[in-house]
N, C-alpha and C positions, 0 to 999 in steps of 0.2 A: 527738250526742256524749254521751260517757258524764259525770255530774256527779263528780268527783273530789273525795274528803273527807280534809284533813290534806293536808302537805307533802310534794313529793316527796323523796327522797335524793339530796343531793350529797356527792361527794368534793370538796373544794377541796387543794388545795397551790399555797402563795404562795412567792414568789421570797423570801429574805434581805435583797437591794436591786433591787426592782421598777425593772428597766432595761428593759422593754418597754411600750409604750402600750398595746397591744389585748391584751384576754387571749383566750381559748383555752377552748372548749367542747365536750366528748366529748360523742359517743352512741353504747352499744354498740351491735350486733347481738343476733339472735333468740338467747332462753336462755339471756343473761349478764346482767349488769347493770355500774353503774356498778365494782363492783369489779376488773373486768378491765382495765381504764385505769390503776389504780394500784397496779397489781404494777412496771410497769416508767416506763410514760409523764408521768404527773402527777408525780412524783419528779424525770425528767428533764428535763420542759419547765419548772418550774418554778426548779429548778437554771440553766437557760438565761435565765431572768428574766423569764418570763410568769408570770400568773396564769393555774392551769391548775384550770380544773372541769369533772367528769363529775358527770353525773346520770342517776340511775335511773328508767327511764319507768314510767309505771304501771303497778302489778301486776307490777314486777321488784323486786328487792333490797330495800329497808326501803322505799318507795315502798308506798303505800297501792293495793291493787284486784284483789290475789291472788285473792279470792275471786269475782270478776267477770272476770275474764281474758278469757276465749272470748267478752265483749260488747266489749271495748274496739278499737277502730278503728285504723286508720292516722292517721284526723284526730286523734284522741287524742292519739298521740304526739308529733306536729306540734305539738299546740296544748302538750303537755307542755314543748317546747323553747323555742317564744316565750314561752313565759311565762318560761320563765328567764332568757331572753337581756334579757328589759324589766327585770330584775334589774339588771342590769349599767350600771354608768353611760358605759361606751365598748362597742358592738356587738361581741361578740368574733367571732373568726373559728371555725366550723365544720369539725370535725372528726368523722367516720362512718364505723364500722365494720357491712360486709354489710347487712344489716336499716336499721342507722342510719345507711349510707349512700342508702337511700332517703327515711330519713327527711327528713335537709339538702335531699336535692331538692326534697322537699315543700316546707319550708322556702321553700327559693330562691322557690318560686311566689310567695311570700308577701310574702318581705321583705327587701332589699336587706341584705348582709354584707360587710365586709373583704375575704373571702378563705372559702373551703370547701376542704375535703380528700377527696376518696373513699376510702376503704380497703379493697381487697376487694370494691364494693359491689353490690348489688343494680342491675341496669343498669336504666336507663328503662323496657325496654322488660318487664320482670319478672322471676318467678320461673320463669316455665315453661318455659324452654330450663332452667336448672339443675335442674328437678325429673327431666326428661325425659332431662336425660345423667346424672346423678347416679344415676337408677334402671334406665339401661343399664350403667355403667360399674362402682360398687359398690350393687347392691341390699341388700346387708345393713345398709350406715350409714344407704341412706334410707330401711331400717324401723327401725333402731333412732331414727333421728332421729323418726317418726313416732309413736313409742312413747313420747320426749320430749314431742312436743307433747302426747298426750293424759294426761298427769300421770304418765308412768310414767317410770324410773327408765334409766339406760344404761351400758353395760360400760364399762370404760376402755378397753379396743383401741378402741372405735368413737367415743370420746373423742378417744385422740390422734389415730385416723384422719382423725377431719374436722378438725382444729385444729392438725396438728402435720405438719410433713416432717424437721422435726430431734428431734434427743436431747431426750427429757426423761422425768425419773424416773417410775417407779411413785408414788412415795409424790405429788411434786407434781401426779400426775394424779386422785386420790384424794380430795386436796386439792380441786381446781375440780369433781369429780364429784359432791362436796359440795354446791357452790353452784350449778351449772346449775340452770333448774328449766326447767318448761313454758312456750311462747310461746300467744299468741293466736291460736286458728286463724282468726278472722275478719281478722286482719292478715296471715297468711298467705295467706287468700285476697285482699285486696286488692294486698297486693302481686302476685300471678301475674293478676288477671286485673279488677278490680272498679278498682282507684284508682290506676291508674299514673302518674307525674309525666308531664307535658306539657311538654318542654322548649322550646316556644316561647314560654310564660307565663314563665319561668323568669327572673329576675332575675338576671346574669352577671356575678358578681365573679371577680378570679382566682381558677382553679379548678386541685386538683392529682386525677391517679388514680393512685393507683396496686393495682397487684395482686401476687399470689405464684403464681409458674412451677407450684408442688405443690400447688395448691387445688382439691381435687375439688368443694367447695361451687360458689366464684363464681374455674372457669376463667380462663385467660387471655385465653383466646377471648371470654367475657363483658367481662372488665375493657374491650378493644377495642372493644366494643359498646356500654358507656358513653363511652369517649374519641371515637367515632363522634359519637354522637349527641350528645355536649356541644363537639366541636368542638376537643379541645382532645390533646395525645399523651397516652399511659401509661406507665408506668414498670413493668415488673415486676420484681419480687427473682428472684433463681435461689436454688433449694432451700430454698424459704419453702413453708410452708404458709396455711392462712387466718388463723390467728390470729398475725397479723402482729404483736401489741403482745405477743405471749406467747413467740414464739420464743424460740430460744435467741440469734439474730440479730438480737433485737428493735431495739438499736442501729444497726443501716443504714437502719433504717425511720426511725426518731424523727429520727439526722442528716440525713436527703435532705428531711425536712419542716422544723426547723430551718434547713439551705441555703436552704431556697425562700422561708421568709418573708421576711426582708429585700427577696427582688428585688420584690416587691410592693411599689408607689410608695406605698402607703397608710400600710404596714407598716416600712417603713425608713425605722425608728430605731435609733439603738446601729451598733454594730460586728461584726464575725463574732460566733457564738454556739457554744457548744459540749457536745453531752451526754455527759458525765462522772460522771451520776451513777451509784453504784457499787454496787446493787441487781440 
C-alpha cells in the first residue's frame, strides 16, 4: 500500500441538536470526490440530526496523492475509510456511491458497522459486465470516460450522460466539469478483475441497495447482482440516473434512506426524521 503524506479531506455538517446516536460516513465514486455529498446530502442528513461526513480518498479533492494516482490501490481506499471511521467515537454507518460502493464492501471484510448503504454500486462480482455493456450500448461516454481516467478532460453531454436522466442546467454541469478529475487505473483494474470483495468474509450489518432505472454506468441489472449476492432486495428509483445524490430527484433518495435507518434495531433512536433541507 501506498504511504500517504498529510490529512485526508472531509466534509463534515453537524446537526443544530444532534438527535441521532450513530453518525453517517460518505464515500464517493470514481472522479468525484467528497464534494459531491454536499451539494445536496450532508446538508440534508444532517438537518435530519445525524452527524454527516464525506471524505475524500486519496489523490481526490484536497486529499493529498494527485500526483501518485495510477499507484494507489483499492486497499488504499479501504484503509483511507478505516482510518476515519477510528476517528469517530460511535462506528458510523456507511454510505457508497459506485466506486465507493465497492469500497464499504471492502470495508465490510474488515470490520463490523451499524448499518451500510450501496448506492448505484459497483456489484461484487465487478466492473466488467459494466465495461462490456457500457462499450456495446454508448461507446462514445465509455471513451470519453477513458479519456477521464488518463488525465484528460470531458464534454458536458458525456457528463450529463453518465450522471444525469433528469433536467439539469448547462451552467451547473460546467460547474462539476470543473471538479471531476482522473481516477486510478490500477483501481480500476482491481475493481473489474484483480481485488474483488469476497462476500462470504464479508461482515453483515443491515444492508440497503439501491440503484437508478436510467444508469448506463451501474444498470439495474447490476444493482440486482449486488442485492443477489449480498442476500438482501434492491430498490430502484424510476427516471434516475447514476448520480443519485445529484439529481434533480435527489430527495426520494436521501428520504427512503432516512426511512430505513430507524428500522435498524441498532439505529432506533428518536422519532420519524425528515429531509427538508432546502438546497
Amino acid at each position: 500500500m501506498m504511504k500517504r503524506t498529510g490529512a485526508l479531506e472531509l466534509i463534515t455538517r453537524r446537526p443544530a441538536v444532534a438527535a441521532r446516536s450513530v453518525p453517517l460516513l460518505f464515500v464517493h465514486g470514481a472522479y468525484t470526490a467528497a464534494w459531491c455529498w454536499d451539494e445536496h446530502f450532508l446538508p440534508c442528513f444532517a438537518e435530519a440530526g445525524y452527524e454527516a461526513v464525506a471524505l475524500s480518498l486519496s489523490g481526490h479533492g484536497g486529499s493529498p496523492g494527485r500526483e501518485y494516482l495510477d499507484l494507489i490501490s483499492l486497499d488504499d481506499y479501504v484503509r483511507d475509510v478505516l482510518e476515519v471511521m477510528d476517528d469517530f467515537e460511535t462506528p458510523p454507518v456507511l454510505i457508497g456511491h459506485s466506486m465507493g460502493g465497492m469500497v464499504v464492501q471492502k470495508c465490510l471484510e474488515l470490520r463490523q458497522v451499524p448499518a451500510a448503504v450501496l448506492m448505484a454500486s459497483v456489484p461484487p462480482q465487478g466492473l466488467w459486465a459494466s465495461a462490456v455493456g457500457l462499450a456495446m450500448r454508448k461507446p462514445d461516454l465509455m471513451s470519453e470516460l477513458n479519456t477521464l481516467l488518463a488525465g484528460g478532460s470531458t464534454s458536458l453531454e458525456a457528463l450529463r450522460d453518465a450522471l444525469f436522466a433528469q433536467p439539469v442546467s448547462m451552467e451547473r454541469l460546467q460547474q462539476m466539469a470543473n471538479r471531476v478529475q482522473p481516477e486510478s487505473a490500477r483501481v480500476i483494474w482491481d475493481m473489474t478483475l484483480f481485488n474483488l470483495p469476497q462476500p462470504a468474509r464479508m461482515h453483515r450489518p443491515p444492508l440497503l441497495v439501491l440503484g437508478a432505472e436510467c444508469d448506463p454506468i451501474i444498470p439495474p441489472a447490476l444493482t440486482e447482482m449486488t442485492s443477489r449476492a449480498l442476500g438482501v432486495p434492491a430498490h430502484l428509483f424510476p427516471g434516475m440516473g447514476h448520480g443519485m445524490m445529484l439529481e434533480a430527484d435527489w430527495r426520494s433518495v436521501a428520504q427512503h434512506v432516512l426511512d430505513w435507518l430507524p428500522k435498524v434495531a441498532s439505529l432506533s433512536s428518536g422519532q420519524g426524521q425528515d429531509c427538508t433541507a432546502s438546497n
